[in-house]
N, C-alpha and C positions, 0 to 999 in steps of 0.2 A: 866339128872335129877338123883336126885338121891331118896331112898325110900319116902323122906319125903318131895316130888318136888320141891327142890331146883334147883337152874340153877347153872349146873359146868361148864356147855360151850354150847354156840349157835353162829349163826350168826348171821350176819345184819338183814337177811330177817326175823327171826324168834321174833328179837325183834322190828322190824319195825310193827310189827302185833298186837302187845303187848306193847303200848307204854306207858311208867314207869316202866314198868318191871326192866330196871334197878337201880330203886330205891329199891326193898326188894329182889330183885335176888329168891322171893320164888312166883310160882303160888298158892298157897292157901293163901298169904296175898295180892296178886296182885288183886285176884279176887275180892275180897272184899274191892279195892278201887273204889274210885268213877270213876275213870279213866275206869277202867273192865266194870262198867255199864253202860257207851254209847258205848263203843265197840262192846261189844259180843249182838249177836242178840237176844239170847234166855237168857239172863241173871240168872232168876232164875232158868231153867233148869240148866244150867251150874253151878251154885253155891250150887243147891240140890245135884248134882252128886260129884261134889268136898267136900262136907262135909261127903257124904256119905263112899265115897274110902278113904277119910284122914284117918274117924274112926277106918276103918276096919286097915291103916297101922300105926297107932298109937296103937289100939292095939297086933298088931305083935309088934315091936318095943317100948313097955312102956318102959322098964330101960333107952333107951339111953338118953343123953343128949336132943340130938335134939326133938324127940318125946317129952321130957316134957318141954321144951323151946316153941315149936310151939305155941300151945295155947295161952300163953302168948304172941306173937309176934299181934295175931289176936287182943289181948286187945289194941293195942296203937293206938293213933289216924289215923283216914285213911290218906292216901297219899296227 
């Protein structure tokens, strides 16, 4: 992963648990497909906590590209 949890490299098993993940290769756009929300058991816990840590590393990270790309990624239609 990297700051702005993208996937640079996993395994089978890690995206067998996560499945579509490899369609946005990013967990903060994954979570928020529909896919994310029969998966994960506590959904909205998990998507409170991810918005919250994005925040905080978005604003570490405001200049780069990526950090102001994200947001927009969240705007396009889900998975």
């Amino acid at each position: 992963m990297d700051p702005m949890w993208n996937v640079l490299a996993c395994n089978q098993s890690f995206r067998s648990v996560l499945p579509g993940l490899h369609e946005t290769e990013s967990i903060p756009r994954w979570l928020f497909s529909s896919i994310a929300q029969t998966v994960l058991v506590e959904w909205h816990h998990e998507a409170a906590h991810s918005v919250a840590t994005t925040k905080a590393v978005l604003g570490r990270y405001r200049r780069s590209q990526q950090a102001q790309g994200l947001p927009r990624l969240w705007l396009t239609p889900d998975l």
